[in-house]
N, C-alpha and C positions, 0 to 999 in steps of 0.2 A: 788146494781148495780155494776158489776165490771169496771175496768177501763184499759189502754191499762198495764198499768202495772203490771193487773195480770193475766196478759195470758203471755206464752211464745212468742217473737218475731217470729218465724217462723209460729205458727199456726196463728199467728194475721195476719202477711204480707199475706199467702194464702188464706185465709178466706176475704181478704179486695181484695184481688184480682181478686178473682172470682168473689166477686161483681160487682165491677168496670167493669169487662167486661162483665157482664151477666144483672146485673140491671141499672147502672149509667148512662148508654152512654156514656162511657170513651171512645174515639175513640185513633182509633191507626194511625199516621199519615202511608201514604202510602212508606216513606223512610226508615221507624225503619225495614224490609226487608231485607235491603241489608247495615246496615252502625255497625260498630265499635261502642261497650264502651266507648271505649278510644285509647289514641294510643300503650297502653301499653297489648292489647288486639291483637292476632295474627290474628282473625274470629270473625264473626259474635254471637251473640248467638245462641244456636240448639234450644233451649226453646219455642217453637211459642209463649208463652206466655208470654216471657219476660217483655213486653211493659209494662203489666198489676200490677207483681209483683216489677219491680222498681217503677210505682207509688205507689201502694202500702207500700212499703218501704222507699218513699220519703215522704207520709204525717206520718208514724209514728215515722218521725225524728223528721220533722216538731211539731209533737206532744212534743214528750219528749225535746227538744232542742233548740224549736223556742224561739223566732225569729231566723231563718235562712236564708242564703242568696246562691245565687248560687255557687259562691267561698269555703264554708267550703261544700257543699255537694260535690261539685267533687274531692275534696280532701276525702271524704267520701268512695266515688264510685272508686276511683282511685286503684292502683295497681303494680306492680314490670315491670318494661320494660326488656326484654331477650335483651340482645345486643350484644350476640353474646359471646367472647371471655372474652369482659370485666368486671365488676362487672354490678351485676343490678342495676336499678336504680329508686325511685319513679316517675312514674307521674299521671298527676290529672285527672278522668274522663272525660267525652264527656258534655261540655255546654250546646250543642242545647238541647240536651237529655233532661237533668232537667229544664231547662228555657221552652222547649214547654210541660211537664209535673205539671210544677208552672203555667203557662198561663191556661193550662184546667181545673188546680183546682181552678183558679179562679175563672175560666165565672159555675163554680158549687158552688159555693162560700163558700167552704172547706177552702182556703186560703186568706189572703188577705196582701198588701203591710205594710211593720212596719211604725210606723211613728216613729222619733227620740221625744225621751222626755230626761226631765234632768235625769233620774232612770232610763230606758231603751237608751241605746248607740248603740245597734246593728241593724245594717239594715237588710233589708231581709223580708223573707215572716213569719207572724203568722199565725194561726188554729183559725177559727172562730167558734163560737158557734158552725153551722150545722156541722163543720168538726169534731170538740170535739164530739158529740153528735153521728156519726157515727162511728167514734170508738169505742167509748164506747158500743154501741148497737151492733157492733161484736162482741167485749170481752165478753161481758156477753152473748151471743149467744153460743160462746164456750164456757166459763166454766157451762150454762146449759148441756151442749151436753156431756159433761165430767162429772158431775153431774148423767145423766142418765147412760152414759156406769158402773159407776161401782155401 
């Protein structure tokens, strides 16, 4: 059985994405329409399907990473701000964004809250079994599928 680590990230995040929109009832709230990344972000994305591959991308952080918290993901998701004249400059992605994206992986219970222990110090969200488990059932979905092409 393969595991997210051995497929390449890109085919993992669209492959998990199309799910999420096609089988999971990932809903897409009705503002991700009309709102910014970030503010470092000039537009919208053109992607309609954006919604899907940032979650997406956000549990297979979660995956290889976790515990994670909303704080190093939007530093994650984040980007250079144009300011014009002057140097650019970091800043951090959009909160709502991944915080109502960690909520819906919840209530599917893909993710779940960390708890502090003496060996684990970081807060933020883990990958629960059923999250692990669909991953992994991707991954190895692709490298069958790449398996048969050649």
């Amino acid at each position: 059985m393969a595991t997210v680590y051995d497929v390449s990230a890109p085919d993992l995040i669209e492959a998990a994405a199309k799910d999420l929109k096609e089988k999971q009832k990932f809903t897409r709230p009705e503002w991700t329409k009309f709102v910014k990344t970030g503010v470092h972000a000039e537009r919208c994305p053109e992607n309609p399907d954006w919604w899907w591959i940032r979650a997406a991308s956000v549990l297979r952080k979660i995956y290889i990473n976790g515990p994670v918290g909303v704080s190093r993901l939007r530093t994650v998701y984040g980007g250079r701000k144009n300011r014009g004249s002057k140097p650019e400059k970091f800043r951090r992605g959009a909160g709502k964004i991944i915080r109502t994206i960690l909520q819906e992986f919840d209530e599917l219970n893909f993710t779940k809250k960390a708890v502090k222990t003496q060996t684990q110090l970081a807060k933020g969200r883990a990958i629960t079994k059923e999250g692990q488990s669909y991953l992994d059932k991707i991954a190895t979905d692709i490298m069958l599928s790449k398996k048969e092409i050649e």
